[in-house]
C-alpha positions as CSV (number, residue, x, y, z in Angstrom):
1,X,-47.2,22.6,-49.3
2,X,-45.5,25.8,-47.7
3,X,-42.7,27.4,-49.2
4,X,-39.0,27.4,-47.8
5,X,-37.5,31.3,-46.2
6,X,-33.8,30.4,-46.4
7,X,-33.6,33.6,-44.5
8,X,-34.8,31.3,-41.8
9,X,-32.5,28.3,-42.0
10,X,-30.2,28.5,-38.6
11,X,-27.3,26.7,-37.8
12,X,-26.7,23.0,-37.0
13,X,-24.0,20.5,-35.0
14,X,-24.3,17.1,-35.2
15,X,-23.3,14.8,-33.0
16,X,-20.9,11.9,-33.4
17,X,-22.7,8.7,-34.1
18,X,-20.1,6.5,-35.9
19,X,-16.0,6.1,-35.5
20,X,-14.0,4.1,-38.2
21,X,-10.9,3.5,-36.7
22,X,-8.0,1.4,-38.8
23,X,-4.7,0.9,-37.3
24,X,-1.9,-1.6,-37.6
25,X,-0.8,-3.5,-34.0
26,X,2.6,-5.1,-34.0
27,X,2.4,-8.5,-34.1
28,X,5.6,-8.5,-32.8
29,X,4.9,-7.0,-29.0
30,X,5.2,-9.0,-25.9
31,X,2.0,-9.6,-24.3
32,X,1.5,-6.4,-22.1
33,X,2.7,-3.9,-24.5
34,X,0.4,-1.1,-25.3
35,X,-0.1,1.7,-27.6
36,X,-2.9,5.0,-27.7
37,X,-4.4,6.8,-29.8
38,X,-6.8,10.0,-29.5
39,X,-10.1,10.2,-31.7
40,X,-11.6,13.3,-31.9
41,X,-15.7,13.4,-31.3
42,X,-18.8,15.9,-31.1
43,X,-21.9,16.3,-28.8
44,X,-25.2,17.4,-29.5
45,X,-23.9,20.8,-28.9
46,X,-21.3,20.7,-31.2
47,X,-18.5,20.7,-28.6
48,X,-14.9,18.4,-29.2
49,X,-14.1,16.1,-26.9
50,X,-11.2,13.5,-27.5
51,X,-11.1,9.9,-26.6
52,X,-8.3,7.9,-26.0
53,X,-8.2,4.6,-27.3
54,X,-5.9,1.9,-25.6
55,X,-4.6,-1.1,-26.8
56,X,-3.0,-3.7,-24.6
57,X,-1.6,-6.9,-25.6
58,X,-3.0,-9.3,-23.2
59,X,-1.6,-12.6,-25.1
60,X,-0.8,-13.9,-29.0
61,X,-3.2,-12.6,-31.4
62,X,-5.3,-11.0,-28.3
63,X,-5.7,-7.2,-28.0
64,X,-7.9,-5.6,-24.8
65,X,-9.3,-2.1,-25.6
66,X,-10.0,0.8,-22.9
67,X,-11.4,4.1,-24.0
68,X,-11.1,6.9,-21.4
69,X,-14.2,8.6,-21.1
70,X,-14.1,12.9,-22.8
71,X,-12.9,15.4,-20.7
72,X,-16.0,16.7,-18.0
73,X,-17.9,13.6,-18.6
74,X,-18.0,10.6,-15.9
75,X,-18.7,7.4,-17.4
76,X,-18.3,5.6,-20.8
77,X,-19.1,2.1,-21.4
78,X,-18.3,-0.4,-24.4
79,X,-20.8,-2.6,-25.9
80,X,-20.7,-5.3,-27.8
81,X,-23.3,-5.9,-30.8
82,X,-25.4,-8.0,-27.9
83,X,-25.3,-4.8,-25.6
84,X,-23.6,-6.5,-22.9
85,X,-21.2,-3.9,-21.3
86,X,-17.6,-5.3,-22.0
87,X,-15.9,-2.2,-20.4
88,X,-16.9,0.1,-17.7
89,X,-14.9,3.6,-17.0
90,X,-14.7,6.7,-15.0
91,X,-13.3,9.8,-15.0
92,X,-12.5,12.9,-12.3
93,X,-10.9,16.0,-13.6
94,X,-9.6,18.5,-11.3
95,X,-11.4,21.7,-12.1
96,X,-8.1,24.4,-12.7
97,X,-6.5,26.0,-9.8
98,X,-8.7,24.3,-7.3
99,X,-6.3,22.8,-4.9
100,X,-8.2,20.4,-2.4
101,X,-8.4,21.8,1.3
102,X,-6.7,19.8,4.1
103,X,-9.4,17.6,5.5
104,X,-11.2,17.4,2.3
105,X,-12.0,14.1,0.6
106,X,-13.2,12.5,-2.1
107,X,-14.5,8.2,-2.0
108,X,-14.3,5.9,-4.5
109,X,-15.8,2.3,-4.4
110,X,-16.1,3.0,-0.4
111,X,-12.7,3.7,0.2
112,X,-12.3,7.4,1.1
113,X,-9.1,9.4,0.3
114,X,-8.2,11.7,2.6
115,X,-6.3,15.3,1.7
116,X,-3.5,16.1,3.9
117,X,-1.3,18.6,4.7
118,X,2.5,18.5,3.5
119,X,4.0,17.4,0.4
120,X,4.4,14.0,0.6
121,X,1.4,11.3,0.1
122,X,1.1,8.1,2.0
123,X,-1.0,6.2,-0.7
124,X,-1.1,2.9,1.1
125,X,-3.2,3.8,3.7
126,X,-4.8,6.9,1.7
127,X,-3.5,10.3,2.4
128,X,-2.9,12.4,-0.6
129,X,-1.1,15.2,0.4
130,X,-1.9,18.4,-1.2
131,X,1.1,21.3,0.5
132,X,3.0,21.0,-3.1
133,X,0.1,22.8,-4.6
134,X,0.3,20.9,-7.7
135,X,-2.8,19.0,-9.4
136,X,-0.6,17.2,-11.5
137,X,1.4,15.7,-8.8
138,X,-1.7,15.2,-6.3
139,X,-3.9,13.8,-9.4
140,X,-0.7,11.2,-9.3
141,X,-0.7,10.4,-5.6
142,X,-4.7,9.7,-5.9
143,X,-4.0,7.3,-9.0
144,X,-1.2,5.4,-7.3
145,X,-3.1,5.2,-4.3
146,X,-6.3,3.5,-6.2
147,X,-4.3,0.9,-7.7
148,X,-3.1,0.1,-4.0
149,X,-6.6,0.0,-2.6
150,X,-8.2,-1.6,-5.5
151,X,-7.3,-4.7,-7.6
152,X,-8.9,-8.2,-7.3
153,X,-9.7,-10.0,-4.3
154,X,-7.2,-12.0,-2.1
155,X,-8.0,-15.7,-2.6
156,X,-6.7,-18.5,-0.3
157,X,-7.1,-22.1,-0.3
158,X,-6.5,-24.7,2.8
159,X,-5.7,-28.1,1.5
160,X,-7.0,-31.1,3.5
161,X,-5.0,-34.3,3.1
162,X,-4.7,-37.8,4.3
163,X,-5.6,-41.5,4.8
164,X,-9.4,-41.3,4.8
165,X,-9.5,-45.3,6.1
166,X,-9.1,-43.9,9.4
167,X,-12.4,-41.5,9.1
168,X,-14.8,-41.2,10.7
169,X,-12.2,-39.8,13.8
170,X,-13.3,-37.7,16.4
171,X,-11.3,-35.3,18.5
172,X,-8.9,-34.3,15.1
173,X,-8.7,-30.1,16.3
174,X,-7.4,-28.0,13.5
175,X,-6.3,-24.4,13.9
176,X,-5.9,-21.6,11.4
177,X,-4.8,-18.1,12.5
178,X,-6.6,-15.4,10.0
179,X,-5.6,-11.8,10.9
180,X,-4.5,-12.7,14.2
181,X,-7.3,-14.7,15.3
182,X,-7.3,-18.3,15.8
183,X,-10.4,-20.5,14.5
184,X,-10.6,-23.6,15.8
185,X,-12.5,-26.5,14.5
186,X,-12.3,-29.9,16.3
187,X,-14.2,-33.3,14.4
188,X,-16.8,-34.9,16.6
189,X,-16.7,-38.0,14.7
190,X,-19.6,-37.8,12.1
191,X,-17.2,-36.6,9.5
192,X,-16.6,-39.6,6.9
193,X,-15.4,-37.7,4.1
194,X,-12.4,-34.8,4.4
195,X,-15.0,-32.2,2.2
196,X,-16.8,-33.1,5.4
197,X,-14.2,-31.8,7.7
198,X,-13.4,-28.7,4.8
199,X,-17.1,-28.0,5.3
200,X,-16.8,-27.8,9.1
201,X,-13.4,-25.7,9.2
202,X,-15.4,-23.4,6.6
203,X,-18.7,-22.7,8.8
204,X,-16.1,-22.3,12.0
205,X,-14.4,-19.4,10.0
206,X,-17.4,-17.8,8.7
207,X,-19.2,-18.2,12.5
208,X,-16.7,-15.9,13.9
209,X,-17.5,-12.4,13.3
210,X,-14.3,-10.3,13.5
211,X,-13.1,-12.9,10.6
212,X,-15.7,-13.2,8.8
213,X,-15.7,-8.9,8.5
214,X,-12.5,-9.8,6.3
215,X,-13.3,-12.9,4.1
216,X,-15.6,-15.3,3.7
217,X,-15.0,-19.1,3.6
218,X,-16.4,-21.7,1.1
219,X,-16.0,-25.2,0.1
220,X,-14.2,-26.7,-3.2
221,X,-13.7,-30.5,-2.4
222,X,-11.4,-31.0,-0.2
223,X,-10.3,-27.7,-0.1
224,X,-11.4,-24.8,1.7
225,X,-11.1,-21.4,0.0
226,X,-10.9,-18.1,1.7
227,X,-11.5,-15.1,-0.5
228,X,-11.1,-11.7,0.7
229,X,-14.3,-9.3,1.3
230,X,-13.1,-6.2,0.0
231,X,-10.9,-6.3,-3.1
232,X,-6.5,-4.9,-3.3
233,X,-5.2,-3.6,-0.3
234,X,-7.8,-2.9,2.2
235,X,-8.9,-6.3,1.4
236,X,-5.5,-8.2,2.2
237,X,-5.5,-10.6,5.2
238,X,-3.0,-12.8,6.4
239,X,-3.8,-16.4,7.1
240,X,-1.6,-19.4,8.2
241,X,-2.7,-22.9,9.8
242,X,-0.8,-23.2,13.0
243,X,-1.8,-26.8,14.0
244,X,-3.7,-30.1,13.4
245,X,-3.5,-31.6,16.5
246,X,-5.3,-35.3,17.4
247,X,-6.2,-35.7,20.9
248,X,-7.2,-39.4,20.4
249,X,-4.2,-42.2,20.6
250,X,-5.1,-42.8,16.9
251,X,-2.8,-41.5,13.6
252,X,-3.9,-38.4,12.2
253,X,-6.4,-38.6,9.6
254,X,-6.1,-35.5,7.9
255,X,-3.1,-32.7,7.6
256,X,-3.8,-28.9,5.9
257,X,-1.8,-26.8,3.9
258,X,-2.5,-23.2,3.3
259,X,-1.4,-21.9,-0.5
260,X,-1.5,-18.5,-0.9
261,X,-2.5,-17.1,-4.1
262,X,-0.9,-14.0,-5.9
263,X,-2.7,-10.8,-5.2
264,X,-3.7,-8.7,-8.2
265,X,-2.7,-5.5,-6.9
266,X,-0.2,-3.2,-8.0
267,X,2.4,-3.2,-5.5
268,X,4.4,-6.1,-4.7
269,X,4.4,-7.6,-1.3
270,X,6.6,-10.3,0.3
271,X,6.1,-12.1,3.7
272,X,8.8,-13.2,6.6
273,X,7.2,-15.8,8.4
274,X,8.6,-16.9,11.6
275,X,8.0,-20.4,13.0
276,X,8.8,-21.8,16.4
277,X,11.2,-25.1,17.0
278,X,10.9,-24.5,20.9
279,X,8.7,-22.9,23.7
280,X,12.3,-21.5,24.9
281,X,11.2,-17.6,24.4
282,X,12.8,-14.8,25.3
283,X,16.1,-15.9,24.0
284,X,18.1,-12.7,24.1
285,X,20.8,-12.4,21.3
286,X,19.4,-14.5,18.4
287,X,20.5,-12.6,15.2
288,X,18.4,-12.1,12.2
289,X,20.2,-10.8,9.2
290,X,18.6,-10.1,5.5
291,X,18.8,-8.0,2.4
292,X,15.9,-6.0,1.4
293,X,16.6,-4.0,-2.1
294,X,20.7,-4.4,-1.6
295,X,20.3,-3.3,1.8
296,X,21.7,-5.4,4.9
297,X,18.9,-5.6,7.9
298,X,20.2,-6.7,11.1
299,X,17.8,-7.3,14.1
300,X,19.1,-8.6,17.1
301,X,16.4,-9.7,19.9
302,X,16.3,-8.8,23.7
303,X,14.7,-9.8,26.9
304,X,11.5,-8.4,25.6
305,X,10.9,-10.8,22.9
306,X,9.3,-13.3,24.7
307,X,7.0,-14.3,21.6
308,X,7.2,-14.2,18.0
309,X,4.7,-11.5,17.1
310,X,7.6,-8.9,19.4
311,X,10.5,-10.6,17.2
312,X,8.5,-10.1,14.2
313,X,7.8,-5.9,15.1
314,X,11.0,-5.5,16.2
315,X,12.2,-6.4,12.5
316,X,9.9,-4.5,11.0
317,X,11.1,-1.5,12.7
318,X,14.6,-2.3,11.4
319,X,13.3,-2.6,8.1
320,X,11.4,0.5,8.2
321,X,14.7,2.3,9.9
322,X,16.7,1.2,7.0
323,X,14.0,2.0,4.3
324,X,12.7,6.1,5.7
325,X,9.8,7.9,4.8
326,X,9.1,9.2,2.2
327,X,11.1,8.8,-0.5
328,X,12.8,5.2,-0.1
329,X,11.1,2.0,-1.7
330,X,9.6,-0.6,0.7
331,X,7.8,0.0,4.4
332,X,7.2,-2.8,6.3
333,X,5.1,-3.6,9.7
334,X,4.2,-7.0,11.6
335,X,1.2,-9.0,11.2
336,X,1.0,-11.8,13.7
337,X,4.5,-13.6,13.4
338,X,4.9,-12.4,10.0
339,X,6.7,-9.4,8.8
340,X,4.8,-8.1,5.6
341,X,7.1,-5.6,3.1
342,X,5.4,-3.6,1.0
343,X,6.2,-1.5,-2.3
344,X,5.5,2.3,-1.6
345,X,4.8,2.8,-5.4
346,X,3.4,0.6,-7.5
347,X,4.7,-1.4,-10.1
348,X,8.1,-1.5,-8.1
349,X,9.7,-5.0,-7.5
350,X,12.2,-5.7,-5.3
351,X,14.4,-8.6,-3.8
352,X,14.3,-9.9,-0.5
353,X,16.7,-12.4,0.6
354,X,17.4,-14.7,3.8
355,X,21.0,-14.4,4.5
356,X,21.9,-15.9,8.0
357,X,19.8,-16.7,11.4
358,X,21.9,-17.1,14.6
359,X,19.3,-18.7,16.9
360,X,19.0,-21.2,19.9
361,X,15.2,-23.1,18.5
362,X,13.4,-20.2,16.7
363,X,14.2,-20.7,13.3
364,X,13.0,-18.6,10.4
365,X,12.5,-17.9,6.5
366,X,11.5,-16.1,4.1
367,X,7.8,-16.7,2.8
368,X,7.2,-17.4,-0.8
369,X,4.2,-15.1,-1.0
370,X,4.4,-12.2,-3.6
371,X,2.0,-10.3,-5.4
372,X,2.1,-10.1,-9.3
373,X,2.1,-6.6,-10.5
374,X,-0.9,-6.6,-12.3
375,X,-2.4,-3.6,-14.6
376,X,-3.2,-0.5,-12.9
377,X,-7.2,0.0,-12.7
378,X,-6.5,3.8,-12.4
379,X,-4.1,6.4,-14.4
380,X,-3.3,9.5,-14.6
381,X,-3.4,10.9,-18.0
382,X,-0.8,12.3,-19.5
383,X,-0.3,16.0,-18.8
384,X,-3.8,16.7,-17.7
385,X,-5.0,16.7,-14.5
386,X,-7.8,13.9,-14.3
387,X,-7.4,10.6,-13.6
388,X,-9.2,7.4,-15.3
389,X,-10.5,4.1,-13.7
390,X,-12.2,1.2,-14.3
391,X,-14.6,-1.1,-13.0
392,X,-14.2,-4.7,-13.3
393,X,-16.7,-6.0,-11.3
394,X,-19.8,-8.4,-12.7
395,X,-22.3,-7.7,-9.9
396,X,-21.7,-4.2,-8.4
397,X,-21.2,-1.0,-9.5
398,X,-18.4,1.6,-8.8
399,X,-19.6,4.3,-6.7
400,X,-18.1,8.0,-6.7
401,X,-18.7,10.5,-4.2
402,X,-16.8,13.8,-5.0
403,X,-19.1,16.0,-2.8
404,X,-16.6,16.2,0.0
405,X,-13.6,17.4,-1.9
406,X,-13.7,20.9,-1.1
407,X,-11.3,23.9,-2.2
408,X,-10.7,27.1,-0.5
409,X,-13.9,28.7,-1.4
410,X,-16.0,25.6,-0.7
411,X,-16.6,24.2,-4.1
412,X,-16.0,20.4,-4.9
413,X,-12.3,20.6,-6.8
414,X,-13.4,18.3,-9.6
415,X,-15.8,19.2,-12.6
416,X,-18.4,16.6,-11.9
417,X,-19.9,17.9,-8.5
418,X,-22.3,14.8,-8.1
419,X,-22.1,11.9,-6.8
420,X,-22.1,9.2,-9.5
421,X,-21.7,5.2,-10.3
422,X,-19.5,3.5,-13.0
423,X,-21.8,0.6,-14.4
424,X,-20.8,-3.5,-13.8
425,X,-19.4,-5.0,-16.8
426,X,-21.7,-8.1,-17.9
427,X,-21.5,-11.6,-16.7
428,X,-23.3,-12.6,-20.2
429,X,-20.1,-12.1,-22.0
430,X,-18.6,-15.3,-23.2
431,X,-14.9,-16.3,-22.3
432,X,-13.5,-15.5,-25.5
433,X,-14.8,-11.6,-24.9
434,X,-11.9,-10.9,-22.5
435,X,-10.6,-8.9,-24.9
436,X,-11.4,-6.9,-27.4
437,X,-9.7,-7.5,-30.8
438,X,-8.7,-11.9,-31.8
439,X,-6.7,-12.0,-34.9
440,X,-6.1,-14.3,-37.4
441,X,-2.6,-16.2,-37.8
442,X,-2.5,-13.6,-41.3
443,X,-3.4,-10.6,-39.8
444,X,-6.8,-10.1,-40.2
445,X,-9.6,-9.5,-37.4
446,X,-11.4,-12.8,-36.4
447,X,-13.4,-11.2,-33.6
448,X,-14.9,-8.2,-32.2
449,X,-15.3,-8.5,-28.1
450,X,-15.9,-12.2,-28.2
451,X,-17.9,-12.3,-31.4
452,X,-18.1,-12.4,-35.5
453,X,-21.3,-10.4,-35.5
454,X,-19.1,-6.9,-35.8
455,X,-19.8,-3.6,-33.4
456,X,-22.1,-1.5,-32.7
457,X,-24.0,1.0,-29.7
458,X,-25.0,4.4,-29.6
459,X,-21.4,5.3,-31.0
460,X,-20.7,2.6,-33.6
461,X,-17.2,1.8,-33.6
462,X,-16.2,-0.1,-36.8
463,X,-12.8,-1.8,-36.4
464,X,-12.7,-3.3,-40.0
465,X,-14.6,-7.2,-41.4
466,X,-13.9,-9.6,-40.5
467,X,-11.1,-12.3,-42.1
468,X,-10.4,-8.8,-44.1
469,X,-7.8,-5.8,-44.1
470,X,-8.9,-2.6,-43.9
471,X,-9.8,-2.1,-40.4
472,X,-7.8,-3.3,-37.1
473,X,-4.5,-5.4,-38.9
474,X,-1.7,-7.3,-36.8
475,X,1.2,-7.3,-39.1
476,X,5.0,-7.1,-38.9
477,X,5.9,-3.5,-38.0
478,X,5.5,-0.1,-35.9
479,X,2.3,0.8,-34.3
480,X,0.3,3.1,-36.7
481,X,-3.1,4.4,-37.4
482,X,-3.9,4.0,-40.7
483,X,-7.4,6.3,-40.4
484,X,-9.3,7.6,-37.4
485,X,-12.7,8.8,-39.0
486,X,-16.4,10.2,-37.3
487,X,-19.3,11.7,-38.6
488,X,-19.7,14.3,-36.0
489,X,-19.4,18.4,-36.8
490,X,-19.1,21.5,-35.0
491,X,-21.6,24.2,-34.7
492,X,-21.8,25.8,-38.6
493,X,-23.7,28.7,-40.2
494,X,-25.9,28.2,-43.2
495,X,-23.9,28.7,-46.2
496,X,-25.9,28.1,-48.7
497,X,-28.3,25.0,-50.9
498,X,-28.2,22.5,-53.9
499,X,-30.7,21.2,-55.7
500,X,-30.8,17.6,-57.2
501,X,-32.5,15.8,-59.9
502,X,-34.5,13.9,-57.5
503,X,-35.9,17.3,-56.0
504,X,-34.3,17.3,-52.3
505,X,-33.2,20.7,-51.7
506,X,-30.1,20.4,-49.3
507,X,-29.1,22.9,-47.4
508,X,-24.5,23.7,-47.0
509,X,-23.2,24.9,-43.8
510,X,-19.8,26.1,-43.2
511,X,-18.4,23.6,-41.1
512,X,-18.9,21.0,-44.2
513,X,-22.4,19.2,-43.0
514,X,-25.5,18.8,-45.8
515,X,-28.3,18.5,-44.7
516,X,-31.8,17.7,-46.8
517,X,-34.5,20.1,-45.7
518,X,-37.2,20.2,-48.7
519,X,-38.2,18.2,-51.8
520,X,-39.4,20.3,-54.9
521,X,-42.4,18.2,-55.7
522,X,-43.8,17.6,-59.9
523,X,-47.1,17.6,-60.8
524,X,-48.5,15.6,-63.3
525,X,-51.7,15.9,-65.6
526,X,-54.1,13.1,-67.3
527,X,-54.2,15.3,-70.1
528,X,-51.3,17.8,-70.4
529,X,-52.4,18.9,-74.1
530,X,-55.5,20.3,-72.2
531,X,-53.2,22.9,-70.1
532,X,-54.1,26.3,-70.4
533,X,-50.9,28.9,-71.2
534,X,-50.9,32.7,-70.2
535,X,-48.3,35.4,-70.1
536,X,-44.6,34.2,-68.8
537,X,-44.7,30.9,-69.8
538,X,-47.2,29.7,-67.1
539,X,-49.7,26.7,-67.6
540,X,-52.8,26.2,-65.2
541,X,-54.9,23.3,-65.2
542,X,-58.9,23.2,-67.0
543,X,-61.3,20.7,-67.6
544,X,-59.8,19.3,-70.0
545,X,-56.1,18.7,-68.1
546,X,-57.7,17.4,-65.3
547,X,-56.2,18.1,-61.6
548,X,-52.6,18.1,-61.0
549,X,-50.9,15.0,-59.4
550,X,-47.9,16.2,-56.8
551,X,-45.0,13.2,-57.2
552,X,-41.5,12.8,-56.4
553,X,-39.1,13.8,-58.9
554,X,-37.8,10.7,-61.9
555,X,-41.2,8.7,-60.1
556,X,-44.2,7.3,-61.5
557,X,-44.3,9.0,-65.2
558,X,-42.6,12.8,-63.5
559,X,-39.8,14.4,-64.9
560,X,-36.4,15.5,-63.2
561,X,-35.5,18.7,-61.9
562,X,-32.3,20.6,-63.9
563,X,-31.4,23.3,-61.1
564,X,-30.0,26.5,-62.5
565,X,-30.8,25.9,-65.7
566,X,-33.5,28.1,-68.1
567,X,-35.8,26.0,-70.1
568,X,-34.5,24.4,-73.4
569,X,-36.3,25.9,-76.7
570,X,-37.6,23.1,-78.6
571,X,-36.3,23.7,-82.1
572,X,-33.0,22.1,-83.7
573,X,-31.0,25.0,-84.1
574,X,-29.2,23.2,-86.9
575,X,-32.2,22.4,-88.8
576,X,-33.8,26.0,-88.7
577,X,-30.3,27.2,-90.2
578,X,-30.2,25.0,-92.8
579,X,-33.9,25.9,-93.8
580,X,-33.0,29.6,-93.3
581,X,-30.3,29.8,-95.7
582,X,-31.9,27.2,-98.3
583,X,-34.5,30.3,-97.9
584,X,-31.9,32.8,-98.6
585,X,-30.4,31.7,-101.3
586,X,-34.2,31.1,-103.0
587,X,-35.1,34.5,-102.2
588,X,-31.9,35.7,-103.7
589,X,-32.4,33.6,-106.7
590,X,-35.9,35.0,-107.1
591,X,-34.9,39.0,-106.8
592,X,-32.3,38.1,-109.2
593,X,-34.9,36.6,-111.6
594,X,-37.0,39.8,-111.0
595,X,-33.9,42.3,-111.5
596,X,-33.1,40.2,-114.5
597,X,-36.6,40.5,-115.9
598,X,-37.0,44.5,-115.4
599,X,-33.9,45.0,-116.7
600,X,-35.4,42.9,-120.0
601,X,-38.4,44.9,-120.1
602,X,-36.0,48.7,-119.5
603,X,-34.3,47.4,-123.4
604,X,-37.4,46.2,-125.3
605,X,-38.5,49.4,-124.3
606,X,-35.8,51.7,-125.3
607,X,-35.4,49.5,-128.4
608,X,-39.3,50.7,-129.6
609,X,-38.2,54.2,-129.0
């Protein structure tokens, strides 16, 4: 035993290791709908930080959750009670004041963001301009352009089709132009199946080099699927089968059809594809005119056309002529014989008719491929200049190098100077884990990211039980939070201690956190009546007591401990009054019996006189 110096007891913070957030989602909202909410949190240190939650409805009854990660930090993930990450974010904040220099940089998942000069950003091919001065606005740009560059990767599928009685065929030659490059595959007869002939078309695509630096080609059945290397924007590739030809006298035995699939990435993006009738090129004076956004496009072609790709730039530099830099909505620019228009900013549709061709054999139309306008995977938040993302890959993680970002003095512009990598989310989460919150048809949670097991990680978040209210709710109604609660504290001075019955000595600090840091032990004797007692009201052991026995408090035979309190006395006050004044009033009776006596005595004596 030692004793306790409250003189020495310092002060504490204590970190946040629980959350119990409650909060009623509309069951009402269209899927897509979201709503936040900020939860305050502690570190070791006993620094505030504030994460924001958000919900997003991603269909009925189905919530997704993403929690930006505190200001200054760079990564959070979310566990589920199997510790499989279900969510995986980043952060950059823009240290204040510290404008990026022009030919600075910063790269995120290998695509590297270039600072410019001026004031306005080309975020589709990555230059953030920084002239304006203004974080806010170039913490914007860099968002915007994310969601351009990122998203999921472009997948597209070529169809085979045909009578198969006529395999095995020699001498069928397909053709597919990918990015400008033909790939040619031609059947030399040992094909007896069309996943035969997929399986040959997808080895010629993946043999060539420059292609195969863009996508990679595999095998589904009959179909071969092309799926883009890099994911978004500088991962899109343009693909198109130009011709199954069969040099034999036979029937064809097999067509392809190319479907393009939509391209998760934030701006939209439609495709004019021109097709040839005729070899008859250049035909000066053909007339192509379209509406892009309300506005009338006329291209008319000269002697220089004297192939589709020139037809096709020459529109896009109408289109770009009628849609300037840098404030209007679309740019546009050829790619092959197609004439891709693209959003400047995302989540902006647009229409895009066909209104009238005037040709002699080149014919033409508009292409049917769009992107949808999926979920950004990067934001800016709200009046603060740092900027969230996510990672939503299974097998790799998100790198970020912020080491080339430089400001005028030659320190990195955001607070994390380091290089650092946003972890994959897991592939062990089951399919019902896309999202975060399932409800019941009454209301009430039925799972927690994929499972009835409940939460938990080194923050526990408790979203309510399961089947029960109390928690996460889906009724009728506005979006509110019904409690946002954490056990974490700021730094606090020692304020003083309590002492209960069970001996623990807890010490009070200002900032409201207890904290137990002693326990008053009691010792017990074999033979207590064998105590010694001196002066003070003191009692050490003998021979006869036998040595003391240190327990805890209420345990094993010991007595509690009363704090601030003065030993009871032992007699019944009541009793001892009722004895005193039954003595009284005999002692009274007694002196009166006396009194009465002498004053007996004082006449027999005066009576002999």
């Amino acid at each position: 035993m030692r004793p306790l110096n409250l003189y020495e007891m310092g002060g504490t913070a204590t970190p946040t290791h629980n959350i119990r957030l409650g909060a009623n989602l509309p069951s009402e909202d269209e899927i897509g709908k979201s709503h936040k909410t900020n939860v305050l949190i502690y570190d070791s240190l006993g620094n505030d930080h504030s994460l924001q939650y958000t919900w997003t409805k991603i269909a009925t009854n189905k919530w997704d959750l993403e929690v930006a990660p505190p200001p200054r930090a760079e990564t959070l993930n979310l566990k589920n009670v199997d510790g499989n990450i279900y969510a995986a974010m980043g952060r950059l904040d823009f240290r204040p004041d510290a404008v990026p220099t022009v030919g600075s940089s910063v790269t995120i998942n290998g695509d590297t963001y270039d600072f410019v000069s001026g004031t306005s950003s080309n975020i589709a091919t990555r230059q953030i301009a920084v002239g304006s001065g203004d974080l806010g606005t170039i913490a914007t740009d860099l968002a915007n352009s994310m969601n351009l560059t990122k998203g999921t990767a472009q997948t597209d599928t070529i169809t085979l089709t045909g009578d198969t009685a006529t395999l095995p065929e020699a001498g069928v030659r397909y053709t597919i132009d990918i990015g400008g490059t033909d790939i040619t595959y031609t059947t030399d007869g040992s094909e007896t199946t069309l996943a035969a002939i997929a399986s040959g078309i997808a080895n010629a695509i993946n043999s060539d080099a420059t292609v195969n630096a863009l996508l990679t080609a595999s095998v589904s059945g009959d179909t071969v699927v092309l799926t883009s290397e890099k994911n978004g924007l500088s991962g899109k590739f343009t693909a198109q089968v130009e011709s199954v030809v069969d040099t034999t006298a036979n029937d064809l035995a097999a067509t392809a059809a190319l479907t393009t699939a939509a391209d998760a990435i934030t701006q939209e993006i439609r495709t004019i594809a021109l097709t040839n009738t005729t070899t008859v090129l250049p035909e000066p004076g053909e007339i192509y005119t379209f509406t892009a956004n309300g506005k009338a496009i006329t291209y008319t072609t000269t002697a220089a056309d004297g192939n589709l790709n020139a037809i096709a730039t020459g529109i896009a530099a109408a289109i770009s002529a009628a849609f300037p830099i840098p404030n209007d909505i679309v740019s546009a620019a050829a790619g092959g014989s197609d004439i891709i228009i693209t959003a400047r900013d995302v989540n902006t549709p647009f229409p895009l008719t066909v209104d009238s061709i005037t040709t002699k054999g080149t014919t033409m139309a508009a292409g049917a491929t769009t992107t949808t306008m999926a979920a950004n995977w990067a934001e800016r938040l709200s009046g603060m200049n740092s900027i969230v993302f996510k990672n939503e890959s299974t097998s790799a993680t998100l790198d970020v190098d912020p080491t080339s970002s430089l400001d005028v003095n030659g320190n990195v512009v955001f607070q994390r100077a380091n290089a650092y990598s946003v972890s994959a989310i897991a592939t062990a989460l089951p399919p019902a884990a896309t999202n975060a919150v399932e409800f019941n048809g009454d209301g009430t949670p039925n799972k927690f990211f994929g499972s009835d097991q409940g939460t938990g990680g080194k923050i526990e978040i408790f979203l309510g039980n399961l089947d029960q209210g109390g928690g996460m709710t889906q009724f009728s109604g506005p979006y509110q939070i019904d409690f946002a609660n954490q056990n974490g504290a700021k730094f606090g001075n020692f304020a003083g201690v309590t002492i209960g019955r069970d001996g623990i000595v807890t010490a009070m600090f200002d900032n409201g956190v207890t904290k137990p840091v002693f326990m008053i032990p009691v010792a017990t004797f074999v033979n207590p009546n064998g105590m010694e007692s001196l002066t003070g009201n003191v009692w050490i052991d003998t021979d006869f007591s036998g040595a003391p026995t240190l327990r805890e408090a209420g345990k094993a035979g010991a007595g509690e401990v009363n704090a601030a309190a003065l030993e009871s006395s032992t007699v019944d006050l009541g009793e001892e009054f009722t004895n005193m004044i039954t003595t009284q009033r005999a002692y009274s009776a007694a002196a009166k019996i006396i009194t009465t006596a002498d004053e007996m005595l004082d006449e027999l004596v005066r009576i002999k006189r």
